[in-house]
Structure formats: structure tokens, C-alpha cells
N, C-alpha and C positions, 0 to 999 in steps of 0.2 A: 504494500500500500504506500501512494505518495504520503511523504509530511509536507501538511497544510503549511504555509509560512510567508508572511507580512516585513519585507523589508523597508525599516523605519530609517532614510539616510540623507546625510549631507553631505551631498553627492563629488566627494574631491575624490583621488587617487584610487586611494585603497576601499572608498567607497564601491567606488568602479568595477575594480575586481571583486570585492564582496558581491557585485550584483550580477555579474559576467559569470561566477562560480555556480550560482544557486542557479543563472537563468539556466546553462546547458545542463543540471545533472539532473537526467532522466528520475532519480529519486524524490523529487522537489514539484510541488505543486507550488508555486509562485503565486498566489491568487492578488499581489498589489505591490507596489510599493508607493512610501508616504515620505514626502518631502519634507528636511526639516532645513533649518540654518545650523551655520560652523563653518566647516570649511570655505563653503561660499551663503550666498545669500537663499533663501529658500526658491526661488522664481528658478536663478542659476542650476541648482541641484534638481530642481525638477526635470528642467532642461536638458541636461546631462543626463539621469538616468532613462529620458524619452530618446537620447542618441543611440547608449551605450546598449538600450533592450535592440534597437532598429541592428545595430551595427552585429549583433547573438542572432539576428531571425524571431527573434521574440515580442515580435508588434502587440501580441494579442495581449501584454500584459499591462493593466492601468497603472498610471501613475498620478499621484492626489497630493495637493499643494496642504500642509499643515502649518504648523506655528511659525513666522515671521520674526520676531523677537522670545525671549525670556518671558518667563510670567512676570515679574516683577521691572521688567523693562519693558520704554516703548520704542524702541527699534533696534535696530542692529547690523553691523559694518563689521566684516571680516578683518580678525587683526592681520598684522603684519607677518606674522610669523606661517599663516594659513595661507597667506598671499604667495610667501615665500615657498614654501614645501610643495604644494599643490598650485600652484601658477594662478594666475588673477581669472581664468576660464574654470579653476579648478578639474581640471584634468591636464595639468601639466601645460598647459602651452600649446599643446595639440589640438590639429581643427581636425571635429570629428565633422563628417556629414551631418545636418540638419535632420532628425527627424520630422515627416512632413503630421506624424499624429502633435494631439492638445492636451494637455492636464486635463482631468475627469471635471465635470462641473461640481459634484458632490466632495467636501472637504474631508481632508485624509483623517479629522477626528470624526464623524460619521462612516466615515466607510472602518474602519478601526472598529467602532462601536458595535455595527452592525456583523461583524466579522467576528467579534469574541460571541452574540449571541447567538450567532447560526451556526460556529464550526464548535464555540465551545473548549473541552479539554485538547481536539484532536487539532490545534491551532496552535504555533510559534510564530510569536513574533519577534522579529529581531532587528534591535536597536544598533546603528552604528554612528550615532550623532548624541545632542544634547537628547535629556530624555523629557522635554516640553509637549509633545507631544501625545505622547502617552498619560501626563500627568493632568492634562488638559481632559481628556477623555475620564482621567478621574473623578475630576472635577464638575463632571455636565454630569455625570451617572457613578455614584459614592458607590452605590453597589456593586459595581464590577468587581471592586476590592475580593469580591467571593469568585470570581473567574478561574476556573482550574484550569486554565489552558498555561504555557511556558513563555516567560520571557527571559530573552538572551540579551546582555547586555554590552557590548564593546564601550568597556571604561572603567574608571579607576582606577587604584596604584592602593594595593592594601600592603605588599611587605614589601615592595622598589620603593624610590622616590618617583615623582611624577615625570611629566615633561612642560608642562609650564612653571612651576618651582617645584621648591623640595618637596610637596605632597600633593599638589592638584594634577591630576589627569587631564587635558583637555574638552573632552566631551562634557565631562561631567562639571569641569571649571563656567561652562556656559551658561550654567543655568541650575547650581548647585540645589534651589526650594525643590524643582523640579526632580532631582536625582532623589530628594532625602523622601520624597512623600511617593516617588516610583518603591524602593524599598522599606520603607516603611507600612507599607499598603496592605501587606497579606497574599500582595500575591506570591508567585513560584521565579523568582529572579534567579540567574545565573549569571554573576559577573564575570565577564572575561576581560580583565583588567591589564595592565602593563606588566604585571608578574607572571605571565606567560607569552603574550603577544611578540615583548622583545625575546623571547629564545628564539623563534624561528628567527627565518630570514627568506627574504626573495631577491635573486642575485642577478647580475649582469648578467650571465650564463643562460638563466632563463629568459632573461629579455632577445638574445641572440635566438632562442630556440623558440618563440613565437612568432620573432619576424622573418626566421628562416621559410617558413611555410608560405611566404609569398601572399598572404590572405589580405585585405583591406585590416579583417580585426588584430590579427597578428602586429601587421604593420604598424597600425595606431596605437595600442594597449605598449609594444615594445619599446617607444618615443617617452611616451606616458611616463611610463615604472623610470626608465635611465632620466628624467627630469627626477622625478619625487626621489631616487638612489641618491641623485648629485645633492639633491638640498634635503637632504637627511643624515644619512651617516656620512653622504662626503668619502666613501669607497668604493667598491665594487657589489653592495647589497643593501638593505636595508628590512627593518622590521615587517611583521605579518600582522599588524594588529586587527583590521576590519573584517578583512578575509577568516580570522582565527574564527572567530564567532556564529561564522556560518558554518565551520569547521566541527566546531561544539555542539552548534546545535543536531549538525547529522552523525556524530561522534562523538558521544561525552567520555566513551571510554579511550579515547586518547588524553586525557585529562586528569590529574588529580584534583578533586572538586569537595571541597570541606564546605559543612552547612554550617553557618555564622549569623547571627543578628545584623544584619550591617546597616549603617545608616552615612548621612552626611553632613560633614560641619555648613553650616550655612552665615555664619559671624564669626568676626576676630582675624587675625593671622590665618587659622586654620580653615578658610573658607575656601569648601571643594574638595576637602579631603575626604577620601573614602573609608571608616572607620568603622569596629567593632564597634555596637551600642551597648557603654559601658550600665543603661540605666536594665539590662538584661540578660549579663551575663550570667546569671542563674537560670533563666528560664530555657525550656526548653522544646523541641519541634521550630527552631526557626525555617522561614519559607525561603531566607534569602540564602545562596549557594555562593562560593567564590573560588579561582580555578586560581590552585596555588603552585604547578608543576602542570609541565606539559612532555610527548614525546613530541618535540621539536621533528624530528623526521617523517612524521605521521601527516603534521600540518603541512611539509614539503611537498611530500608526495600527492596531498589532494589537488597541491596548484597543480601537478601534473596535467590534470582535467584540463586546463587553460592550453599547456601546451599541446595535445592531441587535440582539441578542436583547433587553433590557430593551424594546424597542419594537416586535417582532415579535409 
């Protein structure tokens, strides 16, 4: 049986290939993706992820504009650093073909809402941006909080330090109200945070073996990765974060995955951090999961998938 799965993203780099991975494996029912802001602006990442489905063969999949800013902000500009890694098009600097499809008229919090009540437990969604989105949909319907379906979450830094300071993860640095009240909620969380993401890696070696296949997506995705490599580690490879996640989700047991109370600082120095909640560590059945070791070669082997289609 396909697993149902909602990819929630801010559509830069590893976004990209997060949605390139999930679109071709025949195991993956794709039923949407929901547009958020981060690496680019939400309009931007919708946009791209309407390229990158066209550029897979996979027209038939919607994509739905969500949150524009933070909840407790009114708008939002891609910092500099997002500019940098992921190029100001966020996909690197690379011009993909136009999708000639439009974002769905209905908002990616309705179509989300309407998706956890019709698919239920047998639904993953998975986040690889701020999590506004998702906490949004909490917030129009408090009840979902009882939804037994899985979310996977790309973000956090629970035993690394981060990558915007010593403890904020990115994603979750965007819109930290919205991280604490996604885990706090009740529902079934699985962080796949920066304490596994950076053990993989995806290398120049692989970008030569995409673009070897002579394919338009080969060609384009290969441009892509060697921008986001240059302005990342600055060597010949660079981290697997976004992709890990969708990784997890159709593979947990590539993962060591310990169940924690987790929450997030939202005030102070400490804001964005992704922390044990000290006010329960006695209590026990937490819902939230966080993946603390990984077989780094497991998550290698799945981008395989990218290269056999770039050369199929």
C-alpha cells in the first residue's frame, strides 16, 4: 500500500530534492504539497515546487499557497544567509522551465484540514520549513490536536548546536510560537533535526552522476546541488537535511529515534531552541519522537533514486 503524505515546504535547494525524492518513488502517494516561507518567500516556493513537480512528470500533483509570515509577525523577507545558500530564485540560480499549471484556489490550511479528516491515521505529513502552517490549522480546528495520523518534522538541533547560533535550527528559528504549540499539541511528531541530517552528505560525485544522464532534470537539479555545495560547506559535498525527512518518514528504521517531551524556547537568548520540557520530565507516553543517530549510508543510498531517474 502507498503512504499517504503532504509535503509542507519552503521551496529552496534541499527542498527541491525533498520533493523530486517523494515525487518518483512509486511507494508514495503525494496527495499535495503546501507552500510555506524560509528559504524564499511563500509565492516563490510555491512556484518552484509547480516547476520542480512539471520538470518529475508529476503535473497531476496540487500545490497550495499557506502562511506568508510568522504568526506573531506581519510579513517576511528572506534573510541573507537563505539568499546566500539557496540563491535569491531559491533553487540555486538555476532557471528551471516555467510550469504553465497555478496554485490551487483553496489554501494549503484547508486542504491540510480537510486531508487529516478524510485520510486520518493513514496520512504523513511532512514539514520541511517553518512549522506556521501546520500550527495555523491548529488554531482554526483545536481539535485536531487528537489526529492520529504522523508528522515528520525537518528541524531542530537537540544534542548539535544549531546553524543560525549556538542552538537555533533554522526552520524552527522562523517562527519559534509556531514550533512550541506544533509539539506541544498531542500530536505524533518526529523531529529530524540537525543531529542526524548533518551525518549524511550529498556530494559533487552525485551531482556529476545526474547530469551524466543527459536529462533536462538531471541537468538542472546537478547546477542546483554544486551552487547550494559551494555556499554550504564550501567542498566537494554538503549536508542531507530536507531530503533526510522524507527519508524517515518511509524508513524510520534507518534511525535511532528516542520519544522525549520536546518543546521550544520562544523568549530570552534561548529563543528557537529545541529543548527537552523540563516542566515533564516525569511524565510519561510523550507523543513527540527525536532522531538522535542515523545510518548515514542508508540516507545515501535512497538519493540513489534521484540518480536512476536522472538517467532512466
Amino acid at each position: 500500500m502507498k503512504k499517504n503524505i503532504i509535503l509542507d515546504l519552503d521551496t529552496g535547494v534541499d527542498d527541491s530534492i525533498a520533493l523530486a525524492l517523494a515525487a518518483i518513488d512509486p511507494s508514495v502517494n503525494l496527495l499535495g504539497v503546501t507552500a510555506t516561507f524560509g528559504n524564499v518567500t511563500t509565492d516563490v516556493g510555491a512556484r518552484n515546487a509547480l516547476d520542480v513537480l512539471a520538470l518529475v512528470g508529476r503535473s497531476d500533483v496540487p500545490v497550495y499557497e499557506g502562511a506568508y509570515h510568522a504568526l506573531n509577525q506581519q510579513k517576511f523577507q528572506p534573510h541573507d544567509v537563505s539568499v546566500r545558500i539557496h540563491g535569491r530564485n531559491g533553487v540555486g540560480q538555476v532557471s528551471f522551465s516555467r510550469s504553465t499549471r497555478e496554485v490551487e484556489k483553496e489554501s494549503a490550511f484547508d486542504f491540510i484540514i480537510n486531508s487529516m479528516h478524510s485520510y486520518g491515521k493513514d496520512l504523513t505529513i511532512i514539514t520541511t520549513g517553518p512549522l506556521t502552517n501546520l500550527a495555523t490549522v491548529l488554531q482554526r480546528e483545536p481539535e485536531l490536536c487528537f489526529w492520529n495520523g504522523q508528522v515528520v518534522v525537518m528541524g531542530g538541533a537537540l544534542t548539535v548546536r544549531g546553524n543560525v547560533n549556538h542552538f537555533a535550527e533554522a526552520n524552527i528559528s522562523q517562527d519559534p510560537e509556531a514550533a512550541k504549540m506544533v509539539f506541544e499539541s498531542g500530536l505524533d511528531v518526529t523531529m529530524v533535526g540537525l543531529d542526524v541530517t548533518m551525518r549524511s552528505r550529498l556530494t559533487q560525485h552525485d551531482a556529476d552522476l545526474w547530469r551524466s544522464g543527459g536529462k533536462q532534470f538531471g541537468i538542472l537539479f546537478a547546477g542546483m546541488v554544486e551552487y547550494y555545495i559551494t555556499n554550504t560547506l564550501g567542498s566537494d559535498e554538503t549536508y542531507v537535511h530536507d531530503p533526510s525527512a522524507v527519508v524517515c518518514s518511509l524508513h524510520p528504521e534507518y534511525f535511532t529515534i528516542i520519544p522525549l517531551h520536546l518543546t521550544v524556547e520562544t523568549e530570552g537568548v534561548d529563543r528557537g531552541r529545541t529543548i527537552v520540557d523540563h516542566r515533564r520530565l516525569r511524565e510519561g507516553n510523550p507523543t513527540t519522537k527525536v532522531c538522535v543517530d542515523v545510518d548515514a549510508s542508508k540516507v545515501e543510498m535512497s538519493l540513489e533514486k534521484i540518480a536512476t531517474f536522472a538517467r532512466s
